[in-house]
N, C-alpha and C positions, 0 to 999 in steps of 0.2 A: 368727770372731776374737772373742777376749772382751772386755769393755769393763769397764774396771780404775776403780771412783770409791773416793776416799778423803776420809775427815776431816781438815781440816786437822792438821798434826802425823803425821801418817802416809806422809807420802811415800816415806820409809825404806823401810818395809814394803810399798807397795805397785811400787817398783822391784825390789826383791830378788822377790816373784811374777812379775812380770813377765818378771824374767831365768831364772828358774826353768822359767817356763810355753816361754820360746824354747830354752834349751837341752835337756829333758827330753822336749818335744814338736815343737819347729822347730814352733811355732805363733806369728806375733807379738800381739801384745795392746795397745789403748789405754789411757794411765791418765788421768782426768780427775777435778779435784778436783770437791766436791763445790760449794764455791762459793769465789766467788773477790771480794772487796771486797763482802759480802753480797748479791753477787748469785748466784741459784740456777742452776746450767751444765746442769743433768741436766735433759731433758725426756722429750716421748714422742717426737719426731723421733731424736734421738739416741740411744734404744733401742732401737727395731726396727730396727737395722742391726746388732749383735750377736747371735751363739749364745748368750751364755753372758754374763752382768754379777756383776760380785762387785766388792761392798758392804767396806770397811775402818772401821768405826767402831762407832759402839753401835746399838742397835735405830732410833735416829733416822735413823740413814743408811738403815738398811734401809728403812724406811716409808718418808722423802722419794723415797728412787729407785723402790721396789715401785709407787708414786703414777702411773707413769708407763710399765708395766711391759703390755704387752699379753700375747704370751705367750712372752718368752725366759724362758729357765731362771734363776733370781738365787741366788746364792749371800753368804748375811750370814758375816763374820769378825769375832771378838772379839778386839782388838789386848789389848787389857788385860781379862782373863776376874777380875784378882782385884776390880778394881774396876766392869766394870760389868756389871748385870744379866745383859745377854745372854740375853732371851727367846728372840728371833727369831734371834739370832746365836751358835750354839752352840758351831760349833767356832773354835777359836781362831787365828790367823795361826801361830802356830809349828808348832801341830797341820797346819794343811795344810801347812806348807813341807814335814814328813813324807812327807806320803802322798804329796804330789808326787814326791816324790825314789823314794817305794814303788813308784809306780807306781800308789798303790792303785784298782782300780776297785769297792770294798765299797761303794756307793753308791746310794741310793734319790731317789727324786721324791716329794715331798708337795707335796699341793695346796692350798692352803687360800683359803677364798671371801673375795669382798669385795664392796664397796657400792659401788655407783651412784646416784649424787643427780641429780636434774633440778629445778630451781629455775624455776616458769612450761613446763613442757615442754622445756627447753633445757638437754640433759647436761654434767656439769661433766669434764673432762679430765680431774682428778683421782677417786683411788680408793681408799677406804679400804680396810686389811686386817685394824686393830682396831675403829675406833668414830670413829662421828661427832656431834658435840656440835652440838647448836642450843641459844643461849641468850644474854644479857647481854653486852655488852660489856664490862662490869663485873662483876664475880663478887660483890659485895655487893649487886646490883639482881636483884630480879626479871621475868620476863614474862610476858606471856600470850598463849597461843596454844589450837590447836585441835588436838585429837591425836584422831586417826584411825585405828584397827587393826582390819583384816577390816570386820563389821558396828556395831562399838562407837566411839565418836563421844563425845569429852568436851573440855569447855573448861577449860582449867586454869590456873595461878598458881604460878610455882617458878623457881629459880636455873639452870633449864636441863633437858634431858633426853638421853641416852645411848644411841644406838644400836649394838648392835655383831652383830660376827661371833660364830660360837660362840669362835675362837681369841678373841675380843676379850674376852669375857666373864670373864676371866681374868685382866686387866689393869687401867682406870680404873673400867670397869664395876662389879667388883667391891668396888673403895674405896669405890664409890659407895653399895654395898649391895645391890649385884647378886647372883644368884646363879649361881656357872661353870656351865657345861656341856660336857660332852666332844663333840670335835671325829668325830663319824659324820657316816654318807652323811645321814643324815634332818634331824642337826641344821644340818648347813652350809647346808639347801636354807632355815635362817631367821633372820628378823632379832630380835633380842633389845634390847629397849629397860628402863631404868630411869628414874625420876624423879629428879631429886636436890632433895632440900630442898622439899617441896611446901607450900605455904602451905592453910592449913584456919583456914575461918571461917564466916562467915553464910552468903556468897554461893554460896566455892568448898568445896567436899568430895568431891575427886577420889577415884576409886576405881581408873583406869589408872595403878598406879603401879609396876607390873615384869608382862612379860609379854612376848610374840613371835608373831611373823605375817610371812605372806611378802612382805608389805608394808607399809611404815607412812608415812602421809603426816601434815605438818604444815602447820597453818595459822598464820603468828603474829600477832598482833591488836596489835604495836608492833614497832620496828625493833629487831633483833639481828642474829647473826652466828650463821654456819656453819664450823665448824672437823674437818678430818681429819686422824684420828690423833695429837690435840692438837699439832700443830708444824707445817701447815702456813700459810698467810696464811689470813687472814679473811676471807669472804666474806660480803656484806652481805644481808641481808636485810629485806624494807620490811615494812610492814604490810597483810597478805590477801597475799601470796606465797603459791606455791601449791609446796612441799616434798614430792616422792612419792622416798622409799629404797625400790631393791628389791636382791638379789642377784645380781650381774653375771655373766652368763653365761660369761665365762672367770675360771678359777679361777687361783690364782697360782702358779706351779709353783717350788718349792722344794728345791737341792739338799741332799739329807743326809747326814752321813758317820755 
């Protein structure tokens, strides 16, 4: 049975799929918003009892529920394609209302990898699919911490640093002065980080300042925070926490039309 989450404002839309998915397939389907009095509905409990989860809003919907997403199939829909992005979410609600009615089965699976944080040895629920941010609470302060890739070991001074996927790489990474990479077998198997804004002086004169490994641990030497996919809550971090990102053994399975 599929499990229907929508952005607020979209309920429309995600009854009219709903009525669609029972008359065209006599399959029923659940709709649940995505939060309700800000609070968050969509977990991992609530996903793995679904085949099939499809997303009604802009890429944030996608990422908040993919967050939680072990390995059903998720499918992102673009309600309004003139106005938002729609990385993640390509085809549009009227476009499927289509292919449903077509019958269409033109349709592929992509996979694409994500990140696994363990904070002290202890895995976080959540799962990035583009990138994850260590850095300030403040985006005018900076911190210091210990960055760690393969054999290389440097302590450094900046407004944060930028983990991502190869898909990630393409998105905040990028503004940040990252460089993309296309999304192959070889690159998915790494994590790509960027610096943002590195301080250079006497003391510090980092030289890890963009580069990938199939692991990358951080040490931070003052309290900050950990954020996935820029929108989900903050997670704290003390000072000498022990940060190891690596590439989460299942990948996220993606419908495509």
């Amino acid at each position: 049975m599929p499990l229907i989450i929508y952005l607020e404002g979209y309920k429309r839309e995600a009854s009219e799929i709903k009525r669609l998915i029972k008359s065209i397939y006599n399959c029923d389907s659940k709709i649940i918003s995505r939060k309700r009095r800000k609070q968050i509905l969509c977990n991992r409990r609530i996903c793995k009892r679904y085949s099939l989860i499809i997303t009604i809003g802009g890429d944030g919907t996608f990422l908040r529920t993919a967050h939680f997403v072990k390995e059903t199939i998720i499918l992102g829909l673009n309600p309004k394609p003139l106005e938002k992005e729609g990385f993640l979410t390509t085809t549009s609600t009227e476009e499927f209302k289509q292919l449903l009615k077509m019958k269409n089965q033109n349709f592929s699976v992509v996979r694409l990898p994500r990140i696994k944080v363990r904070i002290n040895n202890k895995e976080l629920e959540e799962k990035a699919v583009n990138e994850v941010f260590i850095g300030s609470k403040k985006s005018y302060k900076t911190i210091r911490y210990e960055l760690i890739v393969g054999n290389k070991s440097e302590e450094q001074l900046s407004s944060g640093i930028i983990v991502a996927t190869a898909q990630g790489t393409k998105a905040w990474f990028r503004s940040a002065g990252g460089l993309p990479v296309k999304n192959t077998t070889e690159n998915n198997k790494k994590l790509y980080f960027v610096i943002r804004e590195p301080y250079f002086g006497r003391v510090h004169s980092p030289k890890l300042l963009m580069g990938s490994g199939k692991r990358i641990v951080i040490k931070p030497k003052q309290n900050s925070i950990l954020v996935f996919d820029s929108l989900s809550e903050e997670h704290s971090l003390k000072k000498d926490d022990f940060v190891v990102l690596d590439i989460l053994e299942n990948d996220l399975r993606v419908l495509n039309f």
